[in-house]
SESEVO-430454 format. One record per residue (C-alpha): residue in three letters; x negated, y, z. Coordinates in nm, 3 decimals. Example, Ala and Ser with C-alpha at 12.3 -4.5 7.8 and 13.67 -1.06 7.14 Angstrom:
<tifis>
ALA;-1.230;-0.450;0.780
SER;-1.367;-0.106;0.714
</tifis>
This chain:
<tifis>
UNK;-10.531;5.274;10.708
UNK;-10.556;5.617;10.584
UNK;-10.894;5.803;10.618
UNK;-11.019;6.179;10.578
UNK;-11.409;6.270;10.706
UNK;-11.624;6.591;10.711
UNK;-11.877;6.671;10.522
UNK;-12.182;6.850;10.527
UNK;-12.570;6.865;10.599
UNK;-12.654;6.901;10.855
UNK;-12.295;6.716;10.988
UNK;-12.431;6.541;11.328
UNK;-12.328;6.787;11.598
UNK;-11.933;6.882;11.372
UNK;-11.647;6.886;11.585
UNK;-11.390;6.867;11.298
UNK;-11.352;6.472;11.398
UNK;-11.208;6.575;11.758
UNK;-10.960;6.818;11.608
UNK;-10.853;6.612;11.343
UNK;-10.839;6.278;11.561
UNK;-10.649;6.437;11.867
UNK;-10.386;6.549;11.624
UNK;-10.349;6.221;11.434
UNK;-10.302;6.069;11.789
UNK;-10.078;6.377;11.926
UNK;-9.816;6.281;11.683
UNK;-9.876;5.866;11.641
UNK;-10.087;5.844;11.314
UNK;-10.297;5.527;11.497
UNK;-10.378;5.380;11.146
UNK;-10.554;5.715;11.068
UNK;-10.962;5.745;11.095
UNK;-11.116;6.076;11.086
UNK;-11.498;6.050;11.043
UNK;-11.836;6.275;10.899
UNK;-12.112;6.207;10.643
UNK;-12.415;6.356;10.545
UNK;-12.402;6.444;10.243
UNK;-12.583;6.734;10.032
UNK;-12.480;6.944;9.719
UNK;-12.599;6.656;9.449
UNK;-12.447;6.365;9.599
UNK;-12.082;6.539;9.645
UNK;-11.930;6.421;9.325
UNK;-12.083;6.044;9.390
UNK;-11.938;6.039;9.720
UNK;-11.590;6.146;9.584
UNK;-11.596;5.919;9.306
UNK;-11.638;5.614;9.555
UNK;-11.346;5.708;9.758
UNK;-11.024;5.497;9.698
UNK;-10.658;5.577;9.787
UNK;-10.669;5.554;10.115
UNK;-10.827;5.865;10.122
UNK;-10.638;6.182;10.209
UNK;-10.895;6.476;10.207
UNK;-11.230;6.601;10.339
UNK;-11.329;6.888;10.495
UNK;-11.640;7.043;10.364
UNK;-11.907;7.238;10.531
UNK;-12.250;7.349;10.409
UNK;-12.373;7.381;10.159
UNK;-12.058;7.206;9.960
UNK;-11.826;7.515;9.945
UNK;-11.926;7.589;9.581
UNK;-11.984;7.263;9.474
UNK;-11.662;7.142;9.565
UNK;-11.516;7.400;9.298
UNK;-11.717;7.166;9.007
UNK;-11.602;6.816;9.181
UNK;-11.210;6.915;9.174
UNK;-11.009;6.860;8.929
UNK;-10.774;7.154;9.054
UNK;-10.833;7.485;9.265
UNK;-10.601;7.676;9.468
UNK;-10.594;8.068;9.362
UNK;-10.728;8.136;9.720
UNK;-11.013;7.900;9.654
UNK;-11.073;8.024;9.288
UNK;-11.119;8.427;9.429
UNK;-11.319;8.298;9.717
UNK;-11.577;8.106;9.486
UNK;-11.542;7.875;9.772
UNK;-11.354;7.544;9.893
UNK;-11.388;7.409;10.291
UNK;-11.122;7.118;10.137
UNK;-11.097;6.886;9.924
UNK;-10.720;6.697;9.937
UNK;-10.702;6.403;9.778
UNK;-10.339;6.265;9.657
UNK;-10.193;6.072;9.355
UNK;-10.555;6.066;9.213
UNK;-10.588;6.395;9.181
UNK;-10.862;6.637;9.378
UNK;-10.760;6.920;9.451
UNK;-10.999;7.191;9.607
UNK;-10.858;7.492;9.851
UNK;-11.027;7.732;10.134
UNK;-10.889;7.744;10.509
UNK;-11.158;7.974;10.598
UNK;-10.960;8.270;10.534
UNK;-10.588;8.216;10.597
UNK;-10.772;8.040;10.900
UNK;-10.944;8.367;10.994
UNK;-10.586;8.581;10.970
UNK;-10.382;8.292;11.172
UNK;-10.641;8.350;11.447
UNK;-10.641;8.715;11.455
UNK;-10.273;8.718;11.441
UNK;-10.302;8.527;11.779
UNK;-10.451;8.815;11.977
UNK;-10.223;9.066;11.786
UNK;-10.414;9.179;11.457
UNK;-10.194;9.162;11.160
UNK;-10.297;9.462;10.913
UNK;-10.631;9.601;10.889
UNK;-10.757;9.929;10.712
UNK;-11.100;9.886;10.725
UNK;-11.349;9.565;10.722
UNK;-11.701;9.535;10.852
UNK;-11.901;9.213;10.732
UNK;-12.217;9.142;10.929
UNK;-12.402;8.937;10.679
UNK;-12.349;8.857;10.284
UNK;-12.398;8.448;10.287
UNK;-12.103;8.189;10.268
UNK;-11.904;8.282;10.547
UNK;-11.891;8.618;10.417
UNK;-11.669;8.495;10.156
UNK;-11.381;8.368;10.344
UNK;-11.418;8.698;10.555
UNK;-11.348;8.903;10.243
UNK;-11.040;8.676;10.126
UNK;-10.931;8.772;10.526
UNK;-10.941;9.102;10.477
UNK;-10.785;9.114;10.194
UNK;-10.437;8.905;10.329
UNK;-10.495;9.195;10.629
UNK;-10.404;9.454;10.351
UNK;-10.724;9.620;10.355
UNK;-10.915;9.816;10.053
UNK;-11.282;9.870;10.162
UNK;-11.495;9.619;10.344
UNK;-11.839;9.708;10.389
UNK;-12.100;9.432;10.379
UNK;-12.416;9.493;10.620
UNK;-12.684;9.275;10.512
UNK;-13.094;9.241;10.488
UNK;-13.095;9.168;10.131
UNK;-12.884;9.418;9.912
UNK;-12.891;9.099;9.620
UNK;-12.726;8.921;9.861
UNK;-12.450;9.177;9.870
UNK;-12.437;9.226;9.527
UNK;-12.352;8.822;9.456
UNK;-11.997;8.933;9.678
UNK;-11.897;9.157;9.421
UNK;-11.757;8.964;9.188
UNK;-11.539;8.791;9.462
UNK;-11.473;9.125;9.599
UNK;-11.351;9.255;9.263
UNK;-11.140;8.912;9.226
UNK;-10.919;9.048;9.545
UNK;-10.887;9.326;9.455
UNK;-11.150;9.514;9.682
UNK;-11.377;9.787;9.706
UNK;-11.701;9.657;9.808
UNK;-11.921;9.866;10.029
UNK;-12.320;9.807;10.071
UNK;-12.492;9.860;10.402
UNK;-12.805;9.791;10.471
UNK;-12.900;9.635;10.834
UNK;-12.990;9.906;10.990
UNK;-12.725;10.069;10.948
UNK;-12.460;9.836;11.108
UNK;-12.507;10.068;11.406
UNK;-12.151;10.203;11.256
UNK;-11.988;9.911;11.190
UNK;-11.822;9.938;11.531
UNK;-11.578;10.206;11.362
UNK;-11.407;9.973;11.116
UNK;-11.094;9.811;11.257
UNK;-11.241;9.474;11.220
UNK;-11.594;9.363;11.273
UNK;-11.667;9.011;11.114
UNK;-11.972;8.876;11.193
UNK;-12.093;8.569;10.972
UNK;-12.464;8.559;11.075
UNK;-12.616;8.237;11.181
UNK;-12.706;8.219;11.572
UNK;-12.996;8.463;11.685
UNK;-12.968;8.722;11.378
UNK;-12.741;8.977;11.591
UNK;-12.925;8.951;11.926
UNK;-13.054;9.264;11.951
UNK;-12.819;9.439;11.682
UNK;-12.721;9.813;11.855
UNK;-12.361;9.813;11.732
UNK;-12.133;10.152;11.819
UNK;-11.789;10.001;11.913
UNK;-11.481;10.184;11.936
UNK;-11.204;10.108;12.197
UNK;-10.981;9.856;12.047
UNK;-11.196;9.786;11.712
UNK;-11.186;9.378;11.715
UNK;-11.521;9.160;11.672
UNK;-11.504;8.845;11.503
UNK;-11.815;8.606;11.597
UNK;-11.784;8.283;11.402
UNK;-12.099;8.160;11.673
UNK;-11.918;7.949;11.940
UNK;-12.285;7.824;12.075
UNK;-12.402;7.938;12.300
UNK;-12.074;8.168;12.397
UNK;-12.079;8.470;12.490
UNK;-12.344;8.623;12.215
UNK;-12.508;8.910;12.305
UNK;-12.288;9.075;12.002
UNK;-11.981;9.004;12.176
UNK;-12.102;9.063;12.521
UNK;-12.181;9.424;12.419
UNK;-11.877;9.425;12.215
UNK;-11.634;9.362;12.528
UNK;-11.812;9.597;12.742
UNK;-11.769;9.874;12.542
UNK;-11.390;9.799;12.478
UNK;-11.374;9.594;12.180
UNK;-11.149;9.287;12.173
UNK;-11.348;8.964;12.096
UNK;-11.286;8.667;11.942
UNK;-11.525;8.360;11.890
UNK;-11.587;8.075;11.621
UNK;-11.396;7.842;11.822
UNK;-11.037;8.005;11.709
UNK;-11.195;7.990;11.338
UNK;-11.274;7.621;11.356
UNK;-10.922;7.547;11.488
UNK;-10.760;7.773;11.262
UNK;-10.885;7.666;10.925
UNK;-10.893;7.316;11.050
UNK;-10.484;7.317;11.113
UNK;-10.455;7.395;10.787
UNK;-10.620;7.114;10.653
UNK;-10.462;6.878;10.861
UNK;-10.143;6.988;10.752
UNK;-10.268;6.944;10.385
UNK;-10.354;6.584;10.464
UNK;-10.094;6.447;10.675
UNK;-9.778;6.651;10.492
UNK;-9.690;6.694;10.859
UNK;-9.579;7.057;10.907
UNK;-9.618;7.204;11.198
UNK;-9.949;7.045;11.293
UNK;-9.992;6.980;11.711
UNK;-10.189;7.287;11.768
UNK;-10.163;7.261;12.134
UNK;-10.371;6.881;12.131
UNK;-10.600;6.974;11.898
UNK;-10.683;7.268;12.097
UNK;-10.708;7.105;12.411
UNK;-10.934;6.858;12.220
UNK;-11.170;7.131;12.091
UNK;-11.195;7.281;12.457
UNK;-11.243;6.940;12.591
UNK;-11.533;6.856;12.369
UNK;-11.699;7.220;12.405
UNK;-11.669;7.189;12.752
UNK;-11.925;6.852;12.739
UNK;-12.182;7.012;12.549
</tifis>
């Protein structure tokens, strides 16, 4: 049996095991298990440490993304920029830490046609806002700007920002009324935080909501009435979890179209 879990606090309501799992089944891995565990920033390394070698990876979730950098015994440049890991792979002894979150972002944009980007808008400065920079920077772009309510918050991104290679931009909250005119919106904000957020959008300018629930938010409602295209968390969950099923199995390409079918399946229950 091989195994790989998620991990995370809270983990209860994840649906990384229904992705995962429908693509170990899509393609005949039946002596793979794909489960979660609670499991905060101090008892990471213990956890890791009691895994043996039937264990191919872990996804991690929050708050692990930074820890995981101090439990690996290698990181991926991606992952090393970022200040962030969503993965921990796990072969030949060796732990290797890497982020999805942002390749993940630009293989879902590139689905609804957004390859290159000029400029970057950031709704929020917290974890999420780290993969979004790392996005934006594999979109070409130079300037994001980072609406937040805390400025400090903003000002822990620069050093990640300066890593890629970008010019970092402060906004404060109330000013995200012209975020609409960047070409890409990313919102990282937890559910609730935008409703009520008077955004400007501009014909074409694309919204990314990592909130899936409850779907549409009243972000990307306003969003598609005034033109924007949207896209929700759902195609970031997929995305960066692809990746890391790739990562585990060594199976390349991954069976996108079951573990999407999966995802919509399991949504559609909730």
């Amino acid at each position: 049996m091989m195994q790989a879990a998620v991990l995370g606090k809270p983990i209860e309501h994840s649906l990384s095991p229904v992705i995962h799992s429908a693509g170990f089944a899509a393609v005949g891995l039946v002596d793979w298990v794909y489960t979660r565990h609670e499991c905060d920033e101090p008892g990471l390394a213990a956890f890791v440490d009691r895994l043996d070698n039937t264990w191919a990876g872990l996804s991690l979730t929050m708050p692990l993304k930074e820890i995981a950098l101090v439990v690996a015994d290698e990181v991926t440049p991606v992952a090393e920029a970022i200040g962030a890991a969503n993965t921990l792979v796990l072969r030949d002894g060796v732990r290797l830490a890497d982020n999805t979150d942002a390749p993940g972002m630009v293989d879902a944009l590139a689905e609804i046609g957004l390859t290159s980007v000029n400029e970057v808008a950031v709704l929020g400065a917290g974890g999420t806002a780290r993969g979004a920079l790392g996005a934006a920077q594999r979109l070409g772009a130079e300037t994001v700007t980072v609406f937040a309510r805390r400025r400090e918050a903003v000002a822990e991104l620069e050093p990640v920002a300066e890593r890629l290679g970008l010019v970092l931009r402060s906004a404060s909250w109330d000013e995200a009324v012209i975020a609409g005119r960047s070409d890409l919106v990313v919102s990282t904000v937890p559910r609730g935080v935008t409703d009520g957020l008077r955004v400007d959008w501009r014909p074409g300018t694309v919204l990314f909501d990592v909130l899936y629930d409850p779907w549409p938010t009243p972000l990307a409602a306003a969003a598609e009435r005034e033109g924007a295209k949207v896209l929700d968390g759902l195609a970031l969950l997929l995305a960066q979890a692809v990746r890391q099923w790739t990562q585990f199995t060594g199976i390349d390409p991954a069976p996108v179209g079951a573990m999407r079918d999966a995802l919509d399946a399991a949504v559609g229950r909730r």
